[in-house]
N, C-alpha and C positions, 0 to 999 in steps of 0.2 A: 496349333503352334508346335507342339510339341513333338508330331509326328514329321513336319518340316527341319526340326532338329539333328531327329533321328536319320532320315532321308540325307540330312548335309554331313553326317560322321562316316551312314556309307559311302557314300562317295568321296572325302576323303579316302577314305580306308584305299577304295578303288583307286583313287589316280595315287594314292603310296605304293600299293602292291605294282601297279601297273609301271610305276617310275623303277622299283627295286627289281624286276626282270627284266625291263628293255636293261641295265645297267648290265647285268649278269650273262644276258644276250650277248652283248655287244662285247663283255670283256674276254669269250670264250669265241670270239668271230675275229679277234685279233692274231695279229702272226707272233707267231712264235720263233726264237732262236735256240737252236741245238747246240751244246759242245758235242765236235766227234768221237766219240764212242766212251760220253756221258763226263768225259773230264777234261781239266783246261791240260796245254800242252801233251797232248795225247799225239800229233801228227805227226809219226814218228814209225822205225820199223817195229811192229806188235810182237806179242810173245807169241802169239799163234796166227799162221797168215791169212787166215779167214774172221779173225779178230773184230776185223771192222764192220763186215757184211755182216757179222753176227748180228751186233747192234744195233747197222741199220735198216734187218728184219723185225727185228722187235719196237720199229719207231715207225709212228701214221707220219710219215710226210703231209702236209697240205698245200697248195699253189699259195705262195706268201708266206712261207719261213722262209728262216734263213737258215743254214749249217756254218760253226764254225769252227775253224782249224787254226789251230796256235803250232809253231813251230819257229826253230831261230831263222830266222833269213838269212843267215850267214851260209848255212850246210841246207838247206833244203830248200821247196817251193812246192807248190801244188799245179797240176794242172789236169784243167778240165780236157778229157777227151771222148773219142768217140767207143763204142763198145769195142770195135776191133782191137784197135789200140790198145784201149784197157785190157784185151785178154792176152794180146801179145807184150804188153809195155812199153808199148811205142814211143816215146818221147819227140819224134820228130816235127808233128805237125797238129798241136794241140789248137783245141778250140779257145780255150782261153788260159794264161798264165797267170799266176800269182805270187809274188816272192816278198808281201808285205809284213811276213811272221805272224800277223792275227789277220788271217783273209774271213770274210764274211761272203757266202753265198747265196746272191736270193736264188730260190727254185720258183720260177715264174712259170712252169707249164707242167704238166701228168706228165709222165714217166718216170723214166730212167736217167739218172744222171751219172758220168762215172770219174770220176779224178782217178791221178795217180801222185805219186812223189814225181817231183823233177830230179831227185838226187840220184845220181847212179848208183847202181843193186836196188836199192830201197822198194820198188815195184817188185823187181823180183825175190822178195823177200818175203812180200805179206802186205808194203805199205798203198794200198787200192782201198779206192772205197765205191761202191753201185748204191746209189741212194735214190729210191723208188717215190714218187710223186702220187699222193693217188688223186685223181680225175674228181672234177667237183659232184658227178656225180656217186662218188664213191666216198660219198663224204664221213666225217669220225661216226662214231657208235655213239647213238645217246649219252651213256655214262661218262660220255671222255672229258674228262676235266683237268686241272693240272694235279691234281690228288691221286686220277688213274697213272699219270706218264709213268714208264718204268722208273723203278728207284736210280737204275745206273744210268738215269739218262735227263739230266737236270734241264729244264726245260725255264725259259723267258718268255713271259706273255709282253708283246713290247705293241705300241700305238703303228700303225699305218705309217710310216713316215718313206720318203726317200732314200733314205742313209739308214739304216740302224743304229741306235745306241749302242753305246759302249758295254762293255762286262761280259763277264763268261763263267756265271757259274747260281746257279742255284735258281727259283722262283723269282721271278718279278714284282715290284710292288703290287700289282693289280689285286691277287689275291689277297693280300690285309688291305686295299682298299675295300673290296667286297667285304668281308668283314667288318670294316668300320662302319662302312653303309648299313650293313644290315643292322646291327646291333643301333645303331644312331635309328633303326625305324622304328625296333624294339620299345627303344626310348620313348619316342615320339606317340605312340602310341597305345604307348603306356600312358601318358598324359591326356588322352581325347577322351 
């Protein structure tokens, strides 16, 4: 009887541990939302015109973030173009426009992505951004957590949805969700 006991605590133990990773799986397989170049209302001409590219060499794009760009809609817009474009500032014949002031981007495929300003000068001033996708087989580095993201680059772990949630700035619940989960198995298992 006794060893039936013990045999029913392992296995607890086993479908807790087994429940508190698929959780931790699954909250670091969610998409993520960027502010551009780590701060809200940043879309705008930079102090330095490589400003932006700076930033978004130093950030793992994945298929299913989003990037966002805050700016007034009044004096500017974003739009997405093709590389040419982008290296000449072409404004003619963008792939897609934006003039909502908080445009939300998914990046739905590996590469390269390039916006510019709609505002005249603004492109040619610095306001461009190349934001690089990496391929699922090029997927994060073990360690990448939202603890790794760079400091200047605040990062939202946000659910799967069609639309993205709202806000633009700092960590997502999910991380003190993880937290509360784990510490609540602490608990729990402290009592078995």
């Amino acid at each position: 009887m006794r060893k039936r006991v013990v045999a029913m605590k392992i296995c607890d133990y086993s479908l807790l541990a087994c429940l508190v990773v698929t959780f931790f799986i699954s909250r670091f397989g969610e998409a993520r939302e960027f502010d551009v170049d780590g701060k809200e209302n940043s879309w705008k001409i930079p102090s330095s015109p490589d400003e932006f590219n700076k930033w978004a060499e130093k950030t793992r794009f994945q298929i299913g973030d989003y990037i966002v760009l805050t700016y007034d809609p009044n004096s500017d817009s974003v739009l997405q173009v093709n590389e040419e474009d982008y290296n000449t500032c072409n404004k003619a014949q963008p792939i897609k426009s934006y003039q909502d002031g908080e445009t939300k981007i998914l990046l739905d495929n590996s590469g390269p992505f390039f916006f510019i300003s709609g505002a005249n000068g603004h492109c040619e001033n610095g306001q461009k951004l190349e934001v690089k996708v990496l391929s699922p087989q090029h997927s994060l580095p073990k360690d990448h957590s939202p603890a790794s993201a760079p400091v200047d680059s605040p990062v939202k772990f946000l659910p799967p949805a069609p639309s993205p949630a709202s806000g633009s700035g700092g960590l997502k619940v999910g991380i003190i969700e993880g937290f509360i989960v784990m510490f609540a198995t602490f608990v729990v298992l402290a009592f078995i």
